[in-house]
N, C-alpha and C positions, 0 to 999 in steps of 0.2 A: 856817753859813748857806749855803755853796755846796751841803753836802749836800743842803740842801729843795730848793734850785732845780732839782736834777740830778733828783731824787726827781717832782719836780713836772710836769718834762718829759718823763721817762719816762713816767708816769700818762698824760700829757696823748699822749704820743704812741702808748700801749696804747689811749687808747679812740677817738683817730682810728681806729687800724688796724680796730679791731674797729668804729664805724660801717661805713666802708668795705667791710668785708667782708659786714656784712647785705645793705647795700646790692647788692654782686655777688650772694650768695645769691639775694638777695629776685627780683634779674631774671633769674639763671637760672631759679628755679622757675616763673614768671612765662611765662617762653619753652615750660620744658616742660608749664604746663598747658593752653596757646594748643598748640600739639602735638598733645597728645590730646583738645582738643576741636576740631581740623582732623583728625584722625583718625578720630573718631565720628561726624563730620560726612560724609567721605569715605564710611563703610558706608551709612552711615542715605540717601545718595544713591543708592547700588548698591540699598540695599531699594527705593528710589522705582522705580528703571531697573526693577528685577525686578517691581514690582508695573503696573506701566504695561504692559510687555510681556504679562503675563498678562493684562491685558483686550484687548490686540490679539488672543490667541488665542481668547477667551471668543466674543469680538464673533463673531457670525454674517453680520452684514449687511456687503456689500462698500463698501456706503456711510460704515460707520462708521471703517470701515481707516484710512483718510488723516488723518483729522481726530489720529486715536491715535497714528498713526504721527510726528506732528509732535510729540504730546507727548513721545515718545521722546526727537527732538531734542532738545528741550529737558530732558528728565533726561540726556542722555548729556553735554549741555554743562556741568550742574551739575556732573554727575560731576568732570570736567576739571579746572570753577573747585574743584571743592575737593579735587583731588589736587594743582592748585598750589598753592594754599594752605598745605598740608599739606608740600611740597615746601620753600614756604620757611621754615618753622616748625621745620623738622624738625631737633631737636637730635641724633638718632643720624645720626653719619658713616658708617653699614656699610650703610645701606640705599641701592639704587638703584632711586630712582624715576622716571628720568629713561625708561626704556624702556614703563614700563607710563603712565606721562605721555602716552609717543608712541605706542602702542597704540590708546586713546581719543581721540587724536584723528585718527588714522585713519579710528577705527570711525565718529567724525561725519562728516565727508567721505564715506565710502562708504555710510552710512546717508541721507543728504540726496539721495545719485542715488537708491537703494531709493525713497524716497520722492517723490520726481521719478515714477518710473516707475509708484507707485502713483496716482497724480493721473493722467498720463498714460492709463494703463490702468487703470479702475475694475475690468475686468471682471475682471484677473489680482490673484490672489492671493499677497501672499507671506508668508502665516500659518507657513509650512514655515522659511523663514528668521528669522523671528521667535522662532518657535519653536527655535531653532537657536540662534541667539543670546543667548536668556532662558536655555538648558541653559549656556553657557559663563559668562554672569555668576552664574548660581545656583553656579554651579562656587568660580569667583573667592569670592563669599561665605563660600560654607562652609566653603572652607579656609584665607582671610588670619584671623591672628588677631584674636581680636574686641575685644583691648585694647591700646593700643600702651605697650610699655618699652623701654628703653636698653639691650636686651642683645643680645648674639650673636648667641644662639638666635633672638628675636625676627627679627631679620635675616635671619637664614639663613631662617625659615620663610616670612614674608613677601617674600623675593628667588626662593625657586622658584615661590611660589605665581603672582608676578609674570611668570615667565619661560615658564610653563605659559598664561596667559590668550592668547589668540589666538582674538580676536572675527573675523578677517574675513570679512566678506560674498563669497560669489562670485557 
């Protein structure tokens, strides 16, 4: 009789462990697919930035500048909210994102005088920095990878591509 008991508790304590264990599985996968879609979130923002910018260069009229210029703002802060996002989700420990995080928001601060000074001065044009600007995130795009994994490589490639972006306005 003691044998069933001992038999019984063993069973009994193989399939806690193994709930248990789906359960860790279930929320790591969970983490990492909340990851990569704060990651695709993160590009699909960068595409916003990049195509925003291209109508500030399209535009002709010096009147339409400011109004576009503001949307900037506003993709550059999306941008931001979902590299934090992205920051806190982020199941690879090899990546830092803590520099190209601070980058961005730089570039909103020093973008917000730009645009200060476009309100200010209708008459001046800063289609030249704009254009300057949309060349380094077109940059940033093309060469972060476009799907994010847990490896090395991924790290390594997305830590220079990181370390290469340097949006500042002078």
């Amino acid at each position: 009789m003691s044998k069933k008991k001992y038999a019984i508790i063993i069973v009994l304590v193989v399939i806690v462990l193994l709930l248990l264990s789906i359960i860790f599985l279930n929320g790591y996968n969970q983490s990492k697919n909340e990851a990569k879609a704060y990651y695709n979130g993160f590009i699909l923002s960068l595409q916003s930035l990049d195509r925003s910018l291209a109508l500030i260069e399209e535009s002709g009229e010096p009147d339409e500048i400011s109004p576009l210029m503001v949307d900037v703002i506003a993709y550059i802060n999306m941008v931001c909210d979902r590299l934090d996002l992205f920051e806190q989700k982020n199941t690879n420990n090899f990546l830092e994102l803590a520099n190209l995080d601070n980058e961005f928001h730089i570039l909103n601060h020093q973008y917000i005088g730009l645009v200060r000074n476009q309100v200010s001065n209708p008459d001046e044009s800063n289609i030249q920095t704009n254009a300057e600007l949309r060349e380094q995130v077109r940059l940033l795009m093309d060469e972060l990878p476009k799907e994010l994994n847990n490896t090395r490589d991924f790290s390594q490639e997305f830590d220079r591509v990181a370390k290469e972006f340097r949006p500042f306005i002078n």
